[in-house]
Structure formats: structure tokens, C-alpha cells
C-alpha positions as a Markdown table, in Angstrom:
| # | Residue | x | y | z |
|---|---|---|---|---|
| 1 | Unk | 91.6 | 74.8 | 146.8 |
| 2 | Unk | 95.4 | 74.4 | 146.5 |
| 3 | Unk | 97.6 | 74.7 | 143.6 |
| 4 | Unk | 98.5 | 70.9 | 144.2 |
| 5 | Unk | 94.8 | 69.8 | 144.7 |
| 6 | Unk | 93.9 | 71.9 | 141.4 |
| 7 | Unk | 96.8 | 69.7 | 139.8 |
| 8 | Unk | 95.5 | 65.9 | 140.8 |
| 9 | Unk | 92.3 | 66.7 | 140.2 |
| 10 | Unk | 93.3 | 67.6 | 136.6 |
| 11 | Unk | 95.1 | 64.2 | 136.0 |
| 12 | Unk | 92.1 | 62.3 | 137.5 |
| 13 | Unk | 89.7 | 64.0 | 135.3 |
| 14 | Unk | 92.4 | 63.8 | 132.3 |
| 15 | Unk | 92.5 | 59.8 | 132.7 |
| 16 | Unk | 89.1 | 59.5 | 133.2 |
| 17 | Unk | 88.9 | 60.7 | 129.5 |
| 18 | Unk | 91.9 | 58.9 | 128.0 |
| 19 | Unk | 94.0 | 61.5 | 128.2 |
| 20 | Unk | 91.6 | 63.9 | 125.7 |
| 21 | Unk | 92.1 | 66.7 | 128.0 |
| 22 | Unk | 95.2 | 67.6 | 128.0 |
| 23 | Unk | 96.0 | 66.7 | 124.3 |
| 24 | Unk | 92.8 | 69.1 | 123.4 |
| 25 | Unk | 95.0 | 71.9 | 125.4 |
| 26 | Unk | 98.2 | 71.6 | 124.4 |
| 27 | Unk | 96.3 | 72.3 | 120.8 |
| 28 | Unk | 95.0 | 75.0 | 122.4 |
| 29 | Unk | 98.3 | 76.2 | 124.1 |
| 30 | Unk | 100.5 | 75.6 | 120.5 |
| 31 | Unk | 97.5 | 77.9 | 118.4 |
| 32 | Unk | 97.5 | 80.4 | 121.4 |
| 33 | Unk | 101.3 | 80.7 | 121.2 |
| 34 | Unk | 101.4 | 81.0 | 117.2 |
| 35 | Unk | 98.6 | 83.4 | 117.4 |
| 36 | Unk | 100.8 | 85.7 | 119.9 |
| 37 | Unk | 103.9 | 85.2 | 118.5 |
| 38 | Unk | 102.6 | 86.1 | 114.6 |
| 39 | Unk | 101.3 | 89.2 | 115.8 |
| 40 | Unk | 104.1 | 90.4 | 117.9 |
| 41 | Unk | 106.2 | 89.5 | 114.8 |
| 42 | Unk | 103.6 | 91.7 | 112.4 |
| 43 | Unk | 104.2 | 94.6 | 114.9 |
| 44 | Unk | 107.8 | 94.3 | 116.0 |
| 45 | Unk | 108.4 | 94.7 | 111.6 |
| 46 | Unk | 109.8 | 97.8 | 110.1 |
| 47 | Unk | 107.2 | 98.0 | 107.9 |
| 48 | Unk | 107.8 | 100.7 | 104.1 |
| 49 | Unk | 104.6 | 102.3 | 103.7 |
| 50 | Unk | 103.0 | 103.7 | 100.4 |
| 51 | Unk | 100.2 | 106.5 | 100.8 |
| 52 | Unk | 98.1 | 107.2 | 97.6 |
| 53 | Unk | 95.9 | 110.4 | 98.5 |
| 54 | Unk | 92.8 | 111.3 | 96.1 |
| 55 | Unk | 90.7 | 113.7 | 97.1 |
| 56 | Unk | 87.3 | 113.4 | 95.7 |
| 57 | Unk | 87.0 | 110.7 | 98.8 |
| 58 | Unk | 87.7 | 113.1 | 100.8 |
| 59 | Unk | 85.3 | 113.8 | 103.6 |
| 60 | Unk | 82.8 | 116.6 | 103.1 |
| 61 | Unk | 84.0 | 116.7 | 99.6 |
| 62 | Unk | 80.4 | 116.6 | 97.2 |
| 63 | Unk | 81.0 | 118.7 | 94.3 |
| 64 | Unk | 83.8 | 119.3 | 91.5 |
| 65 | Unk | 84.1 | 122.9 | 92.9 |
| 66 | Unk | 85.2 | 121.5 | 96.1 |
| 67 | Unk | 88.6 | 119.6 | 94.3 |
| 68 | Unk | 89.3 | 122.2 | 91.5 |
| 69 | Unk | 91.8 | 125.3 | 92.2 |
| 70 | Unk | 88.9 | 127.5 | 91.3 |
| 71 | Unk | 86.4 | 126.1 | 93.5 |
| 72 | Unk | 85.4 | 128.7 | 96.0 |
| 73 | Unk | 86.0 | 125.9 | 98.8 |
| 74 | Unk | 89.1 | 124.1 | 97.5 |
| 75 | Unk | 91.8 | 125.7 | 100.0 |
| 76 | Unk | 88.8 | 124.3 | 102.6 |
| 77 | Unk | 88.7 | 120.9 | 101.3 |
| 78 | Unk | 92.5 | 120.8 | 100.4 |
| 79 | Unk | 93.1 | 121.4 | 104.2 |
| 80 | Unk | 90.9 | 118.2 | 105.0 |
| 81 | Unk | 92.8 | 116.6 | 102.6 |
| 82 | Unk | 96.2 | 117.2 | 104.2 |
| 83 | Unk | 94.6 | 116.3 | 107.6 |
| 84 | Unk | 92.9 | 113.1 | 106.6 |
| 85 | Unk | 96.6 | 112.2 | 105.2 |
| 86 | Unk | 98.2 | 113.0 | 108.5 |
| 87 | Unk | 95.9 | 110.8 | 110.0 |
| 88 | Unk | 96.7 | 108.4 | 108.2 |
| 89 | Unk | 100.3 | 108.5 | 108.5 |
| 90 | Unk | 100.1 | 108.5 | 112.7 |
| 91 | Unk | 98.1 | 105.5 | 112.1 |
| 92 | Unk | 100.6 | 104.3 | 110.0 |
| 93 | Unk | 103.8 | 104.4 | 112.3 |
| 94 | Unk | 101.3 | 103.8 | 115.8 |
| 95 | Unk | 100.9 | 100.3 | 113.2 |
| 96 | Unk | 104.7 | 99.4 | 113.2 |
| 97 | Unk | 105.6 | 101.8 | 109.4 |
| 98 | Unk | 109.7 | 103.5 | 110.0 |
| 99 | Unk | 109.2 | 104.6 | 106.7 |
| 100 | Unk | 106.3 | 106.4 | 104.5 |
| 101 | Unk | 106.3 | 107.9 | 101.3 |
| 102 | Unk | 102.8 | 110.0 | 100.8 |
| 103 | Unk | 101.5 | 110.4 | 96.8 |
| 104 | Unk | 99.6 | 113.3 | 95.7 |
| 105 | Unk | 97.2 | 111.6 | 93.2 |
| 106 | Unk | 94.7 | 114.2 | 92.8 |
| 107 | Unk | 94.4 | 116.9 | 89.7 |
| 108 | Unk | 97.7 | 118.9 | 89.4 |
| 109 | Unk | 98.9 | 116.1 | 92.0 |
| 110 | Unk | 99.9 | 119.7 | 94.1 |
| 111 | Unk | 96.9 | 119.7 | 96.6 |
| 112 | Unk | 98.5 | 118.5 | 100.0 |
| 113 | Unk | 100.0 | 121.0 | 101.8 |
| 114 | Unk | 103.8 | 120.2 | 102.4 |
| 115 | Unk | 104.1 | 122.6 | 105.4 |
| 116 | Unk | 101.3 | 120.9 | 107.3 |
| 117 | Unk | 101.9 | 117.7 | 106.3 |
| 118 | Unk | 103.4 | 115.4 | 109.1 |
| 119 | Unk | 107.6 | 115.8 | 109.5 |
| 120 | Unk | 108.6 | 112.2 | 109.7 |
| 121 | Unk | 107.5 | 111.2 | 105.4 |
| 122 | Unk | 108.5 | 112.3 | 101.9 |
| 123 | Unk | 105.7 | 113.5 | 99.6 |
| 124 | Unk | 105.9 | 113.0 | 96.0 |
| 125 | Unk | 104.3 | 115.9 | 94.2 |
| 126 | Unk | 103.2 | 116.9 | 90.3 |
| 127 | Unk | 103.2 | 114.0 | 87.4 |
| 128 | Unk | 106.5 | 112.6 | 86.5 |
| 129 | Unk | 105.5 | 111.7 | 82.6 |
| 130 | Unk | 105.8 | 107.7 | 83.3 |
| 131 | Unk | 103.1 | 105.3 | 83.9 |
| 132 | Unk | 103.0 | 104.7 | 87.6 |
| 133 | Unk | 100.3 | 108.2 | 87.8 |
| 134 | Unk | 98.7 | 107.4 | 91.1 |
| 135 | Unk | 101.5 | 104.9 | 92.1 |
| 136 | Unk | 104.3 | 107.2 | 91.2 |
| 137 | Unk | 107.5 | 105.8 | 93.5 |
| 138 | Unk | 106.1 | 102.1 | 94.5 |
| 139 | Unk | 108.2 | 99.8 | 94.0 |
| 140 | Unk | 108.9 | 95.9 | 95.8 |
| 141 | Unk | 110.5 | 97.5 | 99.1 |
| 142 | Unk | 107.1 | 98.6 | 100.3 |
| 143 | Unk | 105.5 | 96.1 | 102.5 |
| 144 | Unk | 101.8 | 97.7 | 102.5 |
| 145 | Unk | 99.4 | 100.6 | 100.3 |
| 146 | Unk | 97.1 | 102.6 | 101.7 |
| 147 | Unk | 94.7 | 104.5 | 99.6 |
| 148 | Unk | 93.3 | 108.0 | 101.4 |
| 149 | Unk | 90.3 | 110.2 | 99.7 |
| 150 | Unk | 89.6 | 107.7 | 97.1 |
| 151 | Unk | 86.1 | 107.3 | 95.0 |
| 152 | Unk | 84.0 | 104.8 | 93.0 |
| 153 | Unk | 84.2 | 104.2 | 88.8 |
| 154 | Unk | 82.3 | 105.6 | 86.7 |
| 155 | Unk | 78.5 | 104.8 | 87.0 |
| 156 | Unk | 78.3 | 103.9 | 90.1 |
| 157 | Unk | 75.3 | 104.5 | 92.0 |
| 158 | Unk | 75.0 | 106.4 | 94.8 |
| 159 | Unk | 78.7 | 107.3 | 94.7 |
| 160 | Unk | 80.6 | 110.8 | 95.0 |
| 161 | Unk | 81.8 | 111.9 | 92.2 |
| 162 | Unk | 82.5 | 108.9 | 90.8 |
| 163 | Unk | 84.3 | 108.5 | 87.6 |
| 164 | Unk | 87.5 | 106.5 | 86.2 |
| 165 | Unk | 90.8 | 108.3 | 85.9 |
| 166 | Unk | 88.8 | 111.0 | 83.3 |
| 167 | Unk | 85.8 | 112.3 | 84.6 |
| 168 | Unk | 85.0 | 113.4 | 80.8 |
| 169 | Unk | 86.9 | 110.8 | 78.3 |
| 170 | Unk | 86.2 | 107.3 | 80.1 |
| 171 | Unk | 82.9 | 104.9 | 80.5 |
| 172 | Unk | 84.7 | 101.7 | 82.2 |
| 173 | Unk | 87.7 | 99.8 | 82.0 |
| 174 | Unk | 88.2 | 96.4 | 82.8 |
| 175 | Unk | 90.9 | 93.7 | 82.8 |
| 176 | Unk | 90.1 | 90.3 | 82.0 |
| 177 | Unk | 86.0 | 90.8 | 82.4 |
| 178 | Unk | 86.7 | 92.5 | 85.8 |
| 179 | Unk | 85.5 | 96.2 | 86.0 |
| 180 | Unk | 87.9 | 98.3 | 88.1 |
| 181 | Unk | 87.5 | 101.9 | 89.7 |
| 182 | Unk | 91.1 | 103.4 | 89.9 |
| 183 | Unk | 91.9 | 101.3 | 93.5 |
| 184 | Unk | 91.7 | 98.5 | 91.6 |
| 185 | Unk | 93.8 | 99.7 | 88.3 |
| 186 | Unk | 96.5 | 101.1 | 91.1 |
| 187 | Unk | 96.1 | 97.9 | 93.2 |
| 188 | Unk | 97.4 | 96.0 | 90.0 |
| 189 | Unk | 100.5 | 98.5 | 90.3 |
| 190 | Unk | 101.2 | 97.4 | 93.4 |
| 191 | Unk | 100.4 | 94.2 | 92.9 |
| 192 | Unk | 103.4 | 93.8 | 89.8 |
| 193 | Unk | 105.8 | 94.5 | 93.4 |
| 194 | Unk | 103.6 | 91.8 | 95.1 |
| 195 | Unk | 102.7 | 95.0 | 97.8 |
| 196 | Unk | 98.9 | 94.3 | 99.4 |
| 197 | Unk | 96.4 | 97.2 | 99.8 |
| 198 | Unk | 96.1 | 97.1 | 103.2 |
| 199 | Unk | 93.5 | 100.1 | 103.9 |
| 200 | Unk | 91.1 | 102.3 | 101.7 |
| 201 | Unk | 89.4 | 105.5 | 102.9 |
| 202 | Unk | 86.5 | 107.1 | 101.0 |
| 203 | Unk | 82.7 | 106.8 | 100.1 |
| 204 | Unk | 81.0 | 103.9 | 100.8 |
| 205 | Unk | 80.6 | 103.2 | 97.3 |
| 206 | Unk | 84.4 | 102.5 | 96.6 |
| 207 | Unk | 84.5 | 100.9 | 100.3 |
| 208 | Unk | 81.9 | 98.4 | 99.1 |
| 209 | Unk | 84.1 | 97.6 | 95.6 |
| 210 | Unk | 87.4 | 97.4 | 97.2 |
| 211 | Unk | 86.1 | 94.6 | 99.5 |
| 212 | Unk | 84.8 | 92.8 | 96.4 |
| 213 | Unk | 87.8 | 93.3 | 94.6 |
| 214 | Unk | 90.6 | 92.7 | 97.3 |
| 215 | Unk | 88.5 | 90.9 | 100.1 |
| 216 | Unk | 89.9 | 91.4 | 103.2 |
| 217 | Unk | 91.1 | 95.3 | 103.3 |
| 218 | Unk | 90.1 | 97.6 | 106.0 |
| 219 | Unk | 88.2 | 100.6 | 104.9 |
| 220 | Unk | 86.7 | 103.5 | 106.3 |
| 221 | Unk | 83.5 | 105.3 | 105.0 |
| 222 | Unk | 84.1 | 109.3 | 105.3 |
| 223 | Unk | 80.5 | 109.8 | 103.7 |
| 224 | Unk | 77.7 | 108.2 | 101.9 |
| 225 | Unk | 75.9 | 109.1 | 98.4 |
| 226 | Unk | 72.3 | 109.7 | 98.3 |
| 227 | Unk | 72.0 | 110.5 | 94.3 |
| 228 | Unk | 74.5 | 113.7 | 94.1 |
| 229 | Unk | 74.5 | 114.4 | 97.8 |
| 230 | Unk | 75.9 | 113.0 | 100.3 |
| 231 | Unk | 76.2 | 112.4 | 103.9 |
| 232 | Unk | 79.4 | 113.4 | 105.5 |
| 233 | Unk | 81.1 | 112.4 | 109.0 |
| 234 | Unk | 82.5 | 115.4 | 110.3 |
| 235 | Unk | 86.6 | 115.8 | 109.5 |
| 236 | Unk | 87.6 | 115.3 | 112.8 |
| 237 | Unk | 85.4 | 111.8 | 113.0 |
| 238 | Unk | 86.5 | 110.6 | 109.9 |
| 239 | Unk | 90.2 | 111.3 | 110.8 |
| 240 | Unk | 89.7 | 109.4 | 114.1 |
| 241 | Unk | 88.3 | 106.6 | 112.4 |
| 242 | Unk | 91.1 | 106.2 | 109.9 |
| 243 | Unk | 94.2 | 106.4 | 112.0 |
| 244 | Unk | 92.7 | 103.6 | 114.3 |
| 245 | Unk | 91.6 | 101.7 | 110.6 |
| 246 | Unk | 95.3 | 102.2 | 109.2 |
| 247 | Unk | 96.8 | 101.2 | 112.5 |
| 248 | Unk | 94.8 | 97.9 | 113.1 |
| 249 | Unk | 95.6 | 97.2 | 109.4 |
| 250 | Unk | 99.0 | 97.7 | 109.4 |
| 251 | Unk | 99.0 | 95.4 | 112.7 |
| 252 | Unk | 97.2 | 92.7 | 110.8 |
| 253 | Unk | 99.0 | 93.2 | 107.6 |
| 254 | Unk | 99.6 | 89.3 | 107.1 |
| 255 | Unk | 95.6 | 89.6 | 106.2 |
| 256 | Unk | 96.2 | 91.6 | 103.2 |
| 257 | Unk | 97.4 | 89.4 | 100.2 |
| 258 | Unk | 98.2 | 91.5 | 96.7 |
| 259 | Unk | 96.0 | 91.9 | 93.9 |
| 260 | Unk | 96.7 | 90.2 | 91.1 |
| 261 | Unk | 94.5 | 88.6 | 88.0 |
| 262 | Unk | 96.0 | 85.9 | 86.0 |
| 263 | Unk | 97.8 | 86.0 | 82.8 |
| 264 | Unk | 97.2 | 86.5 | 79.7 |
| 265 | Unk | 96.0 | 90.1 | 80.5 |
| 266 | Unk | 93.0 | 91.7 | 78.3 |
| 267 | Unk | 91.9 | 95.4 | 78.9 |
| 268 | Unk | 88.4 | 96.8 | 77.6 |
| 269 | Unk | 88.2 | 100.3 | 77.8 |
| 270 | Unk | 84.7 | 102.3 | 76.5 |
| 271 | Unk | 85.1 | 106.0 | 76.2 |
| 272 | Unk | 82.5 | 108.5 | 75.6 |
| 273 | Unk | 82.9 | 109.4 | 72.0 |
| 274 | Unk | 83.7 | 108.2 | 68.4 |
| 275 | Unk | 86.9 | 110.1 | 68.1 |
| 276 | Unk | 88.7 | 108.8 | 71.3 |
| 277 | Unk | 87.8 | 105.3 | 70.1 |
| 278 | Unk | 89.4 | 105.7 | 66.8 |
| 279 | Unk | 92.2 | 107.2 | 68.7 |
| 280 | Unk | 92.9 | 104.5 | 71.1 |
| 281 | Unk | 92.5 | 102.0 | 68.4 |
| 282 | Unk | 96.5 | 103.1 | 67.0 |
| 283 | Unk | 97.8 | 102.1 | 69.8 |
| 284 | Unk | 100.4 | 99.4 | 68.5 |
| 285 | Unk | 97.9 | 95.8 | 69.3 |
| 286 | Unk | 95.3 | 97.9 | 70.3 |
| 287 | Unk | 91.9 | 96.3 | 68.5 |
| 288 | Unk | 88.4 | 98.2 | 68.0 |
| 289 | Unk | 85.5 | 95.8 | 69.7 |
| 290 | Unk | 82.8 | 97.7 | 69.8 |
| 291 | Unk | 81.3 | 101.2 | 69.6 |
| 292 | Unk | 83.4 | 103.5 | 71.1 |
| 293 | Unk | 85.3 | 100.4 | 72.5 |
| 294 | Unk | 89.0 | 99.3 | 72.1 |
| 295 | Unk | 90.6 | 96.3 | 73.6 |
| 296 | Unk | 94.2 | 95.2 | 74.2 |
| 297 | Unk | 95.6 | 92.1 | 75.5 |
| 298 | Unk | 99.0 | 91.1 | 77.1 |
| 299 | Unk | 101.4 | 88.7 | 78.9 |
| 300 | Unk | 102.4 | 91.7 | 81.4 |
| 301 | Unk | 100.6 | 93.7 | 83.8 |
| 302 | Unk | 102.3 | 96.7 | 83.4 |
| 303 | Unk | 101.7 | 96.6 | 79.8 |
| 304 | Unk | 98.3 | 97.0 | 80.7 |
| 305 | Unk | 98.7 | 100.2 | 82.1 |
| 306 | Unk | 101.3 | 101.5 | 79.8 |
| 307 | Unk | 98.3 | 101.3 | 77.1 |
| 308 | Unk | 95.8 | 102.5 | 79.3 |
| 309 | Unk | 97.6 | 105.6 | 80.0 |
| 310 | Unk | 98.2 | 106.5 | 76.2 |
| 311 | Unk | 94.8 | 105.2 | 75.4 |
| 312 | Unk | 92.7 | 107.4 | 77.2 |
């Protein structure tokens, strides 16, 4: 059939229906267009990327050995560590990133290895003293966060080494009756710059809160708990699967909104002993609630995590 035949059988058909037709794909046409144009737009962006690397996340990663300097495997599973970053940063600039900053968030925050770590970034390394910790050098000119080798809070089941900022001082800590693993205490850093978490890599466990904190996030899974062990994808997998998950995230990164809870602000933190309880409780507006319990409230998020930090 001809091009001109296609055409007037079109209109016949269009008139026979009152014109439905062709107002029903022009709808079509204008959402089609918006839908290409917004993501040609996401990509086309110079997008400032912040990478927050932990390491207990890390795939393969099961025991404290494996993330301490004197763990017979730690030079093994620091390696990973570096290569699970680098795949995260070629997923970041395949996804449209000019610019990434990597943070070294783990321990002595001097695990990744500088000489193998991808040319093209800038890697902050050791603790600066300020309250950032994890978030050390985000700031409102970052357009997305990704957060490699991260883990579950404290008490989680079925999670790899899961704990909350101190493995031995702290129970929980929540803001405003929301209890948050360190993604979501860092997300509320980033969220002060109004900068979404766009991508989390880790156990399953921390995969599974991250979507219930942030809702849509991309994550990737580099093993799952089973009591204290765990079931690994091998490195190179789990590398794979996170430079495709950071570049598809960074390509949809009008997804991502940034987490934030609404004001006033009250943190409940419950440590493990008497002693840090009465400690925490000096902190100036710092209140004791309960045993082993402090709690502190506030118009400002960052407030929140100035006491956290002296707190604990």
C-alpha cells in the first residue's frame, strides 16, 4: 500500500471516530518527545560526582580480619575495594560525571590504593577532625552520591558485619523515630546540599534499607548474609554489575530526589553501656531518656550530626 493510501485511510478512520485518533497520538507524540528529550538532557549534563567507599560491603568481605590492617587478608580485600571503586567510577563518567571526587570512609580512611585507583578523580584520604566523617568534601556543587562497599545498622539480621558508625560503643540511632544505618545518617549530609543518593553497593541487607529509606535508588547486592556467613558474587561479577548500576543511575538521575526528614530534628542514640550514656548526656541540650539512652533535638540538620559525632 502507498504512502498516500496509508495517509486517507488514516483521516477516514480518524473521522469515523470524531477525530479521537489523532488527538490520542499527538498525546502520544508530545509524551514520546518529553520522554527523549529529558533523557538526552540527563545525559548530555556535566554531572559532579561524590563516591563514599566503605568497605565492610565490600564483596567477599565476611569477617573483621578481612577490613583491619592486621587481618591476614586485608591487602586481599583492600585490592577489591579499590577495584569495586574503579568500577564505579567508569560507570560514573560512561553515565555523563566530568568530575568525581572518591572518599575513603573506612577505618584509618587509608585503604584504597591511590596508585590503582582510576587517573581521571581526586581521593580524599585520612579524617580531617570536622563532622562531614564519611561525607568529608560534599558540598551543593555535586549533582549525585554514590555509596560503594557499604553495610547494614546494627542488629540487623542476616547482614555482614553490620553495625552503626562504632561496631563496639553504638546500639541504634535514629532521627525523628526513623532508625538509620550510616547510608542514611550520610544521606542526611548530602541531603543539607539538596544532593540525591543515586546508587548503593553492598549486602543485601543495607540494599533492602536504602530502598526503604530513599525509595527509588539503584543498588547492587555484592553478597548475602546467612547468620555470620555469607554468600559472595565473585569480584569480577559484582564489579560488572555496579558500573552498569552506577551508569543507568547516573542516566536516570532525575529519579533520585534527596533525603531529607522534616524539621524540628530529634536524635535518639542507645549505646552499649552506662558510662557512654552519662557521657553523651553533657553534651550542651543533650537529655538522658532512657537506660543507656540520650536524646537531642534541633532546628538544623547538621546539628544533628555535629552531636552525633561528639556523642558517641
Amino acid at each position: 500500500m502507498s504512502g498516500f493510501r496509508v495517509v486517507c485511510e488514516f483521516n477516514k478512520y480518524n473521522k469515523l471516530k470524531g477525530g479521537s485518533v489523532m488527538r490520542k497520538l499527538s498525546v502520544c507524540l508530545i509524551l514520546l518527545f518529553g520522554f527523549i528529550s529529558n533523557a538526552y538532557l540527563q545525559v548530555d549534563k556535566d554531572l559532579k560526582v561524590f563516591i563514599s567507599v566503605d568497605m565492610e560491603g565490600i564483596s567477599g568481605v565476611v569477617n573483621w580480619e578481612d577490613v583491619s590492617r592486621d587481618g591476614k587478608d586485608y591487602n586481599l580485600f583492600r585490592s577489591i575495594m579499590t577495584d569495586e571503586t574503579n568500577a564505579a567510577i567508569e560507570g560514573a563518567f560512561a553515565g555523563g560525571a566530568k568530575e568525581v571526587t572518591v572518599r575513603d570512609s573506612h577505618g584509618s580512611a587509608r585503604n584504597i590504593l591511590p596508585n590503582k585507583l582510576d587517573k581521571r578523580v581526586k581521593l580524599i584520604r585520612d579524617w580531617s577532625g570536622g563532622v562531614k566523617g564519611m561525607m568529608e568534601g560534599i558540598d551543593e556543587s555535586f549533582d549525585a552520591v554514590i555509596f560503594i562497599g557499604y553495610h547494614a545498622k546494627a542488629g540487623t539480621e542476616d547482614a555482614t558485619l553490620d553495625h552503626t558508625m562504632s561496631s563496639v560503643k553504638i546500639n541504634d540511632m535514629s532521627v525523628n523515630g526513623v532508625s538509620l544505618p550510616e547510608a542514611g545518617i550520610n544521606a542526611l549530609i548530602a541531603g543539607y546540599y539538596d544532593v540525591p543518593i543515586a546508587f548503593v553497593a553492598g549486602d543485601m541487607a543495607i540494599c533492602q534499607q536504602v530502598k526503604e529509606l530513599f525509595g527509588e535508588v539503584g543498588t547492587v547486592a555484592t553478597k548475602e548474609g546467612i547468620g555470620n556467613a555469607a554468600l559472595c558474587l565473585h569480584p569480577e561479577v559484582a564489579q560488572n554489575k555496579i558500573r552498569d548500576g552506577v551508569k543507568k543511575s547516573l542516566q536516570n538521575l532525575n529519579m533520585y530526589n534527596s533525603y531529607k526528614l522534616k524539621s524540628p530534628y530529634t536524635m535518639v542514640l542507645k549505646l552499649f553501656k552506662e558510662e557512654w550514656a552519662h557521657q553523651a548526656s553533657f553534651y550542651p541540650g543533650a537529655k538522658r531518656t532512657g537506660d543507656w539512652e540520650c536524646s537531642y533535638t534541633t532546628n538544623n540538620i547538621m546539628d544533628i550530626i555535629k552531636a552525633f559525632n561528639w556523642m558517641h
